[in-house]
FITIDO-371732 format. One record per residue: x, y, z of N, C-alpha, C in turn. Coordinates in steps of 0.2 Angstrom, whole numbers, plus 2048, in hexadecimal, padded with zeros to 3 digits. Layout:
XYZXYZXYZ ...
***
This chain:
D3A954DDDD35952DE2D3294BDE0 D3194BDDAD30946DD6D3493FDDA D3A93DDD9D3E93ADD9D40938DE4 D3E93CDE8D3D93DDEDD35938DF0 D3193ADEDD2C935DEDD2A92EDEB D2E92DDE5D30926DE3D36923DE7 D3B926DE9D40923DEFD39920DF6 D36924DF8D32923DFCD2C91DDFC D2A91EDF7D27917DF6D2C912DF6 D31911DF2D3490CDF1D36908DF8 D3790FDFCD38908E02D33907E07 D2D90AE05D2890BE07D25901E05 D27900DFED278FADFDD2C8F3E00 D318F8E01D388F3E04D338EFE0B D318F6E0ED2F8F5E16D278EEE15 D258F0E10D208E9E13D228E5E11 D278E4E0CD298DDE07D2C8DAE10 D2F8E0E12D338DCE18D308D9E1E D2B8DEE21D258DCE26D238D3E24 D208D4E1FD1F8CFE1CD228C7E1A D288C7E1AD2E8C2E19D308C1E21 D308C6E26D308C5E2CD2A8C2E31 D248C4E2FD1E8C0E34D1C8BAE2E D208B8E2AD1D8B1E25D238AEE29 D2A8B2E2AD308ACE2DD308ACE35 D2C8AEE3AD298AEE3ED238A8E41 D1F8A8E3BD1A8A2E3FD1E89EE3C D2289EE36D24899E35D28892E3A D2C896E3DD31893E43D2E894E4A D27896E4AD23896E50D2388EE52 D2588EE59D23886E59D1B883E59 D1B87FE59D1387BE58D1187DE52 D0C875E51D08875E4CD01877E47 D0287EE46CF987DE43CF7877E42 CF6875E40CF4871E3CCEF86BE41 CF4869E47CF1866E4ECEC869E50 CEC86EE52CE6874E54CE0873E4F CE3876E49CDB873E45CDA86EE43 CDD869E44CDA861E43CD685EE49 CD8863E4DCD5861E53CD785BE59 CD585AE5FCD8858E64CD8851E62 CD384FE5ECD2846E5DCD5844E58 CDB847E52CDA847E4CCDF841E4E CE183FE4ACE8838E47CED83CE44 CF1839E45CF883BE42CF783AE3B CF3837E36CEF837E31CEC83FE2E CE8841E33CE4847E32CE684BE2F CEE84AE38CF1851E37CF4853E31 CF584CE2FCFD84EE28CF6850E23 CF384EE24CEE850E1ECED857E1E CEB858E23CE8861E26CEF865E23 CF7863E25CFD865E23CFC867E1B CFA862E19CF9861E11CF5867E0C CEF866E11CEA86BE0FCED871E0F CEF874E16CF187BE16CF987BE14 CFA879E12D0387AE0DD08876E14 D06877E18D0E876E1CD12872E1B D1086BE18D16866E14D1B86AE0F D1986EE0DD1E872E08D25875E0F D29875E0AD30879E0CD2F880E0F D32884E12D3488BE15D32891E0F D3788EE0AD37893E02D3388FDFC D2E88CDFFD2888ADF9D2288EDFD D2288DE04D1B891E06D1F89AE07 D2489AE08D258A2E06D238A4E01 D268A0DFBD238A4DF4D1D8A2DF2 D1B89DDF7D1289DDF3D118A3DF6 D118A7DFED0D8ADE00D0D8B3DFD D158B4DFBD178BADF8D158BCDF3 D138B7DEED118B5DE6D0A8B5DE8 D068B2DECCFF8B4DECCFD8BBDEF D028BCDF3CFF8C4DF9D018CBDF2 D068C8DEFD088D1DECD088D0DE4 D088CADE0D058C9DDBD008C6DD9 CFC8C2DDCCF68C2DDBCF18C5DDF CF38C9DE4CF08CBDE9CE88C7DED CEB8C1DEDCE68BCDF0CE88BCDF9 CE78BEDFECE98BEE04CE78B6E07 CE08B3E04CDF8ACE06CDB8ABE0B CDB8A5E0BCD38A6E11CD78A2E1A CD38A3E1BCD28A3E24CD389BE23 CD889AE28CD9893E29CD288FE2E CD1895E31CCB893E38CC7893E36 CC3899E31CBD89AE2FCBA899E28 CC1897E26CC1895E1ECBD89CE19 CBD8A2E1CCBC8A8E19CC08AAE15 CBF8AFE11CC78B3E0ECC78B9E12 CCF8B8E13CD18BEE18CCE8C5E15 CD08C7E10CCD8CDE0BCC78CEE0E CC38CBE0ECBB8CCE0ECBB8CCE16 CBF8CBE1BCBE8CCE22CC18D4E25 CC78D5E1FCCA8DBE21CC68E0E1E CC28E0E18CBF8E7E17CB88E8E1C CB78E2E1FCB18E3E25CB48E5E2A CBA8E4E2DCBC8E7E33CC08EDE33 CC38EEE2BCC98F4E2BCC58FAE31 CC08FBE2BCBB903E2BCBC904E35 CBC900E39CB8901E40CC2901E42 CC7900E42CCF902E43CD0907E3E CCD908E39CCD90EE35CCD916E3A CC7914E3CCC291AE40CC691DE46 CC7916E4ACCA917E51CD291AE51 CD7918E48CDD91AE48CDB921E46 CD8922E41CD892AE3FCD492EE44 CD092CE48CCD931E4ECD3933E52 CD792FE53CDB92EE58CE1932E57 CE2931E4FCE7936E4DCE693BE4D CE093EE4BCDD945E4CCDF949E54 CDB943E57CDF949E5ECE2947E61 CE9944E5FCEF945E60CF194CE5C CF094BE57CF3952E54CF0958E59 CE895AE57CE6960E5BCE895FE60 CE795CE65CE795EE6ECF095EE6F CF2959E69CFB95AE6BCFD95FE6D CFD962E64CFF967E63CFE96DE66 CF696EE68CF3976E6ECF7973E72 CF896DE75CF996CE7CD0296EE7D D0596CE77D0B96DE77D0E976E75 D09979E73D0B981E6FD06984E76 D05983E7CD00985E80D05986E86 D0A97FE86D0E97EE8AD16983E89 D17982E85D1D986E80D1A98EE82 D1698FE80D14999E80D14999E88 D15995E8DD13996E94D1A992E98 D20991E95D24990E98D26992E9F D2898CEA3D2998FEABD2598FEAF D1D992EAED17992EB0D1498DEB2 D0F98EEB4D0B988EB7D07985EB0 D0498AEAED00983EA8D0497FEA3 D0D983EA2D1197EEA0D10977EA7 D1397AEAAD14971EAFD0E96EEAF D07971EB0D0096DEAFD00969EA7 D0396BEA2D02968E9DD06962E9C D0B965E9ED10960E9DD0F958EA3 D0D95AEA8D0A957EAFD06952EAC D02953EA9CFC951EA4CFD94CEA0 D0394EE9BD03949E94D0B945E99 D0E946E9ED11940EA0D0D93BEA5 D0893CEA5D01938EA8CFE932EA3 CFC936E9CCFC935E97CFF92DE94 D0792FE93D0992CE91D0D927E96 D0B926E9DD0C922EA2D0891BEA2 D0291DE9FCFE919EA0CFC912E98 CFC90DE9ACFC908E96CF590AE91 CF5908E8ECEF908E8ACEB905E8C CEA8FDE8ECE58F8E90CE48FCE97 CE68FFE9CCE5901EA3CE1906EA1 CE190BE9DCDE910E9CCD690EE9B CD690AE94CD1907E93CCC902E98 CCE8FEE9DCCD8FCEA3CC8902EA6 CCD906EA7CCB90BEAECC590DEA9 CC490FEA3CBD913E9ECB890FEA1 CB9909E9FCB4903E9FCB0903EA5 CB5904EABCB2905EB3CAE90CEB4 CB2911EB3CAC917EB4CA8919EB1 CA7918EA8CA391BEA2CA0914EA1 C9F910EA2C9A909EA1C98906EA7 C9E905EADC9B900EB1C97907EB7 C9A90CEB7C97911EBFC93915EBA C9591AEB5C9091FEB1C8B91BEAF C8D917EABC89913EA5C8891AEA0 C8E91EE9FC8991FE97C8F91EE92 C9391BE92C95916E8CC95910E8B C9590DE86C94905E85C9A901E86 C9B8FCE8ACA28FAE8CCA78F8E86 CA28F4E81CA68F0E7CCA18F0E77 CA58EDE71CA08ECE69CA08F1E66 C9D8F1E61C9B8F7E5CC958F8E5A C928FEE59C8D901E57C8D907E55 C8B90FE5AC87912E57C8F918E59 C9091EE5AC97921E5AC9A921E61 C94921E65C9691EE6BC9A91AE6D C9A915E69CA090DE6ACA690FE68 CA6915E66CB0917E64CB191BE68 CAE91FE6CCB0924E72CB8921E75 CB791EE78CBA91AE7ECC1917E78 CC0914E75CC6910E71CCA917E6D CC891BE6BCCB921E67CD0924E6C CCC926E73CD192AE78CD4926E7D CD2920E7CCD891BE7FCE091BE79 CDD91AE72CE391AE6ECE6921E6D CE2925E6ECE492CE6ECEA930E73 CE992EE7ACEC930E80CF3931E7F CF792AE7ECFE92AE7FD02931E78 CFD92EE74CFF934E6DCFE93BE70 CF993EE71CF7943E74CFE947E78 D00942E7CD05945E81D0D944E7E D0E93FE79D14940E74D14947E71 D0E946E6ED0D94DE68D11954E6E D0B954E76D0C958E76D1295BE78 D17956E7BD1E956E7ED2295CE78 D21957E74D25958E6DD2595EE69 D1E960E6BD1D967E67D1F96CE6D D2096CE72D2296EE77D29971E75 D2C96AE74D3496BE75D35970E6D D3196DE69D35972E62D32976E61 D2D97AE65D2B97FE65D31985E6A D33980E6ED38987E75D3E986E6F D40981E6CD45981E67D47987E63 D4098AE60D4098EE5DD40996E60 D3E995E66D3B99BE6BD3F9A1E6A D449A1E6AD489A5E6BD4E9A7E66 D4A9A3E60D4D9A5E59D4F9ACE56 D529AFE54D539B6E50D4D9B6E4C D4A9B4E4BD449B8E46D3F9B8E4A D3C9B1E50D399B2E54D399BAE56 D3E9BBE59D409C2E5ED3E9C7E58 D3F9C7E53D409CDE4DD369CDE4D D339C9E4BD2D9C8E4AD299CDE51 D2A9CBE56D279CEE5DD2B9D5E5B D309D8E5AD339DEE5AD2F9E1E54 D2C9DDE4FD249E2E4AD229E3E4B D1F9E0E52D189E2E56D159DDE53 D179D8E50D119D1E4FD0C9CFE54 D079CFE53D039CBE59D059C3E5D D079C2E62D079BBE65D069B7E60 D009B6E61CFE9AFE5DCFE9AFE55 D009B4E52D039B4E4BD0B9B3E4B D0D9B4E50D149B3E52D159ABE51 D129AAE57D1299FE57D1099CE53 D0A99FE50D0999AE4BD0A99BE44 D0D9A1E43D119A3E3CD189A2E3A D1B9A2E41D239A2E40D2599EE44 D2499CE49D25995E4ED2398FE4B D1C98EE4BD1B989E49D1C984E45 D1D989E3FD1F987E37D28985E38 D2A987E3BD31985E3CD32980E42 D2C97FE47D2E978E4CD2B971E4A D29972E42D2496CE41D27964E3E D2D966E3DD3195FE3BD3395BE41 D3495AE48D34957E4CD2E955E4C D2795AE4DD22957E50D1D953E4A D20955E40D1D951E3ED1F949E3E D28948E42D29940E44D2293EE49 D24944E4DD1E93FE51D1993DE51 D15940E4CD0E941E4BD0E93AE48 D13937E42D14931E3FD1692DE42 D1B92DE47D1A927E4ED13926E50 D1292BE50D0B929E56D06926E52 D05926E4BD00924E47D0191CE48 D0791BE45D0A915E45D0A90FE4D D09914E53D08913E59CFE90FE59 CFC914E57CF5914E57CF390DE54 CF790DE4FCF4906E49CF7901E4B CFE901E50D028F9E55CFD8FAE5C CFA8FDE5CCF48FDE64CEF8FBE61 CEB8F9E5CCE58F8E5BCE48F2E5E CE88EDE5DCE68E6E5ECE38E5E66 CE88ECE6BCE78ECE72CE08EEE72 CE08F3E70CD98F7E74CD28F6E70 CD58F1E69CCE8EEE67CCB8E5E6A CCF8E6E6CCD18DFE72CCC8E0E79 CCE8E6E7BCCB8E7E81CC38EBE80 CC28EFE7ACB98EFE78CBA8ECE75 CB88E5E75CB88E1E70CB38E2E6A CB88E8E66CB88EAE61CB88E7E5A CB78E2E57CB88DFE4FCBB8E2E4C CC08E4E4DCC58E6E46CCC8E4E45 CD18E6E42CD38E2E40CDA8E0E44 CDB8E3E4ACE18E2E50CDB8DDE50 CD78DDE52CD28D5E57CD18CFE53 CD58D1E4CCD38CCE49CDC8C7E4A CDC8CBE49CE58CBE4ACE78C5E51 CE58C8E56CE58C4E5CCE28BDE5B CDB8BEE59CD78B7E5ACDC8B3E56 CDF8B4E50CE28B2E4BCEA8AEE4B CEB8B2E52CF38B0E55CF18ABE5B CEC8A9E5CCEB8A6E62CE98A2E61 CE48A0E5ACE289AE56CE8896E51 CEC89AE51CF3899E4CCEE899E44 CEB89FE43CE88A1E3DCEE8A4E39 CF28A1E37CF98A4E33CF58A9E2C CF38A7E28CF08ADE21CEF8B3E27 CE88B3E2ACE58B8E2BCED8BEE30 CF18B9E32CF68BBE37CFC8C1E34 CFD8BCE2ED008C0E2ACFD8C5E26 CF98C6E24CF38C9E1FCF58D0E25 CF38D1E2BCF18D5E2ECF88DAE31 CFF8D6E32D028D7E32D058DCE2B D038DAE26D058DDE22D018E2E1F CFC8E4E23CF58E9E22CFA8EDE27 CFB8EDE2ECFC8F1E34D068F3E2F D098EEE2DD0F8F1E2AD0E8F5E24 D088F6E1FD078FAE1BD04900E1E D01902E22CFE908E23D0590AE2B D08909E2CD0E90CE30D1390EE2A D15909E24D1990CE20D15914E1C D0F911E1ED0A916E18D0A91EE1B D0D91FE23D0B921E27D13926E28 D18920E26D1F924E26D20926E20 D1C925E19D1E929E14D19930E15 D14931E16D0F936E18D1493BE1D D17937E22D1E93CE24D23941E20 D2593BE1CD2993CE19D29941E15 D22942E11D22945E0CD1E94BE0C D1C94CE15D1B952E19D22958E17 D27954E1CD2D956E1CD2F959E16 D2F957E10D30958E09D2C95FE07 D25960E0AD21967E0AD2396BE0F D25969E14D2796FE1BD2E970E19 D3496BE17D3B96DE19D3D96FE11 D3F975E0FD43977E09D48972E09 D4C973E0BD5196EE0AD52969E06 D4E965E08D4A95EE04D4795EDFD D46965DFCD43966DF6D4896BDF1 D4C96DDF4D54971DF2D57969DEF D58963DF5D5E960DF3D5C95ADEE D5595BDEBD53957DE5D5295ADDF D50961DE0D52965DDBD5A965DD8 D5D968DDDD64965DDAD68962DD7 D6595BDDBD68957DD6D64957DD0 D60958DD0D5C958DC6D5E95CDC3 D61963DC7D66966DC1D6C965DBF D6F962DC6D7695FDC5D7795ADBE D70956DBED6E950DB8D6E956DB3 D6D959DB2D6B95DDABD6E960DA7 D74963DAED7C966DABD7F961DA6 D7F95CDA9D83955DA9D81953DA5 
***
């Protein structure tokens, strides 16, 4: 199992070495110049080359790659704000905590509401609260994130007035952005648990279990569920990793301070450190998000834990 977890990390590392070589050789061949932006509209072609100087860009392609890689993962200095001359470090442990809240809130009830909403639909196949469920989470997942968010802002701010439209403060202010980034997962989960719940429905042991006189719901959620949960734990881990490439949208639209907004302001300014920095925050916690799968799967699927066993004895004959 041991050796199972170390494979997993390892390319748990591969994946942001890669994120990372990617969005540094991205702005790289973006066309236009930082450097004119921040010298500003009046500067000289003097300035500019000066400003160039300052912030590395006279160097080569593979002098400023291995300066990043060498400062980001061996010195672990991320570096300061080209705009604000702050250090990014110090701007992301101030915005993580408020993307923190609004991804794990949001993960949360995608899981609960999914999964009742998927195991609700499944025990009621054919029926109408199957169709109403399912009616539901393909509404769910129709709908954009930003339109969703729009439409809150108009009835719970602008006609209710009892939530705040934007900003942050008291728990109030994450109502609205939690169950905006929540929706579209909500109705993945619950599709999905749906399907590898009826997968299992009519299983031999399923039948043999009801033929004990098991009760219902020790049935489903004893024998069914524990055998449907390798589909649905993918997609719990898409959806996580769904929630944390949405941030930037729906901290955008409650202009929320965290760290998709920072992201934005930062690509629009051509703030390259903070651009990269944040990309490889958002590529660390999606790879962080598919090892956590991974090594679900390792606890739910014997298999997995048979085929590393094995091989450790097959090592020890030998």
């Amino acid at each position: 199992m041991a050796k199972y977890i170390i494979n997993r990390l390892l390319w748990m590392i591969v994946i942001i070495f890669g994120a990372s070589f990617i969005i540094f050789t991205i702005l790289y061949f973006t066309p236009g110049d930082p450097a004119v932006i921040l010298a500003g509209g009046s500067a000289t072609a003097e300035d500019i080359e000066n400003m160039r100087h300052i912030l590395g860009l006279d160097k080569s392609y593979l002098a400023q790659l291995g300066d990043f890689l060498y400062q980001t993962f061996v010195r672990f200095d991320f570096g300061d704000s080209w705009v604000y001359g702050k250090p990014v470090l110090d701007e992301l442990v101030v915005r993580l905590p408020r993307t923190i809240i609004i991804g794990l809130a949001a993960m949360v009830l995608n899981l609960t509401l999914g999964l009742l909403m998927g195991i609700f639909a499944a025990t009621h196949e054919g029926k109408w609260q199957d169709s109403m469920i399912m009616g539901i989470a393909m509404v769910f997942i129709s709908c954009p994130d930003f339109w969703v968010a729009l439409m809150m802002i108009l009835l719970f701010s602008a006609k209710l007035n009892i939530l705040p439209a934007y900003g942050v403060g008291g728990p109030q202010y994450y109502i609205m952005p939690i169950i905006c980034a929540a929706l579209g997962g909500i109705a993945v989960n619950a599709r999905q648990t749906r399907a590898s719940m009826l997968g299992v429905f009519r299983e031999d042991y399923i039948t043999t279990a009801r033929a004990k006189g098991q009760a219902e719901n020790k049935v489903v959620y004893r024998h069914m569920l524990p055998n449907a949960l390798m589909p649905i734990i993918t997609s719990i881990g898409n959806g996580f990793s769904k929630i944390v490439a949405g941030a930037p949208v729906i901290e955008s639209v409650f202009s929320i301070p965290g760290v998709g907004l920072y992201l934005l302001t930062s690509i629009n300014m051509r703030d390259y450190p903070v651009v990269r920095i944040c990309v490889v925050f958002f590529a660390f916690f999606t790879a962080l998000s598919m090892l956590l799968v991974d090594l679900a799967y390792a606890f739910v699927d014997p298999r997995i834990k048979a085929q590393y066993s094995g091989n450790r004895r097959k090592g020890k004959k030998s």
